[in-house]
C-alpha positions as CSV (number, residue, x, y, z in Angstrom):
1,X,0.0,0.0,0.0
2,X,3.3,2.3,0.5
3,X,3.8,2.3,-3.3
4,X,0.3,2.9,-4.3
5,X,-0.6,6.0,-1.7
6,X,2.9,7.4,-3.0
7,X,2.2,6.7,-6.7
8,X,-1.4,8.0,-6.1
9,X,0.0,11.3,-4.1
10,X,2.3,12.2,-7.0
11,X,-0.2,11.0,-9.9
12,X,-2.6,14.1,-8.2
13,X,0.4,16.3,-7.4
14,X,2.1,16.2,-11.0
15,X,1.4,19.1,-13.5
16,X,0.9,16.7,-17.1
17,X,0.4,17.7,-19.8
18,X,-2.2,15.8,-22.4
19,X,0.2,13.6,-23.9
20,X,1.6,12.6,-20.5
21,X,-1.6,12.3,-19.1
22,X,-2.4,9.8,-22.2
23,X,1.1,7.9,-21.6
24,X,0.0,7.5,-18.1
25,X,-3.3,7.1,-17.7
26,X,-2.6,3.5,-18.5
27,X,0.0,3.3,-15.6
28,X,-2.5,4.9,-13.4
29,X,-5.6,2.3,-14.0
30,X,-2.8,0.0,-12.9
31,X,-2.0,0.9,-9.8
32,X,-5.2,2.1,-8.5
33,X,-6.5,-1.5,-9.1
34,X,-4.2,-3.0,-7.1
35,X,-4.3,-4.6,-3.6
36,X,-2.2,-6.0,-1.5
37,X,-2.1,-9.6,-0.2
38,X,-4.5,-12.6,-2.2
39,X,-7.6,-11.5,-4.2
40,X,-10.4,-13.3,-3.9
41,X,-11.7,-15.1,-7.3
42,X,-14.7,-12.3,-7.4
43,X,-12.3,-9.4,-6.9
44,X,-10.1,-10.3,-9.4
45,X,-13.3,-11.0,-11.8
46,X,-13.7,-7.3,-11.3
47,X,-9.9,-5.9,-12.3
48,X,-8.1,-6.5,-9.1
49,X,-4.6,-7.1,-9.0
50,X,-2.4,-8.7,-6.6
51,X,1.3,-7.3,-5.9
52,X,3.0,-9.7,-8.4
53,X,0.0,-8.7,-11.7
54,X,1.0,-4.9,-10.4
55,X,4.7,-5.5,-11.1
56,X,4.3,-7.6,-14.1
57,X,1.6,-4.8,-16.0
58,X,4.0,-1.7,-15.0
59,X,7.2,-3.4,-16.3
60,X,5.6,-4.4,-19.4
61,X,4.0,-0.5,-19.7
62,X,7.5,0.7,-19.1
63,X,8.8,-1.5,-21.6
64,X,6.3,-0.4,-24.2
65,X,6.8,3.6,-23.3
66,X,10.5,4.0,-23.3
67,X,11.6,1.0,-26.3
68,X,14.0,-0.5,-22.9
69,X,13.9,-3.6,-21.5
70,X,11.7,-4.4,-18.3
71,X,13.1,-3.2,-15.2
């Protein structure tokens, strides 16, 4: 919950401009739909992500937006 109340903080804080906003929006849907610890089968039928989906959707978006490997 650390990461996503300090991704969250500076996702409200930043000043974007459109095409960031666009770059990141993606990013942003991630994160906010994450949880910590299990998700139950109905959560998850609903777009929540455990710790590990988190990690594994923000590596590929970083991959995707900067032509670099995953971190």
């Amino acid at each position: 919950m650390r990461f996503w109340t300090t991704f969250m903080d500076c996702w409200g804080q930043a000043d974007l401009s459109d095409a960031e906003l666009d770059a990141y929006g993606e990013a942003y849907d991630v994160v906010y739909m994450g949880a910590e610890g299990p998700i139950a089968p109905r959560d998850s039928a609903v777009g929540l992500l455990n710790d590990s989906e988190v990690k594994a959707r923000l590596r590929e978006f970083r991959a995707r937006w900067t032509g670099g490997p995953p971190a």
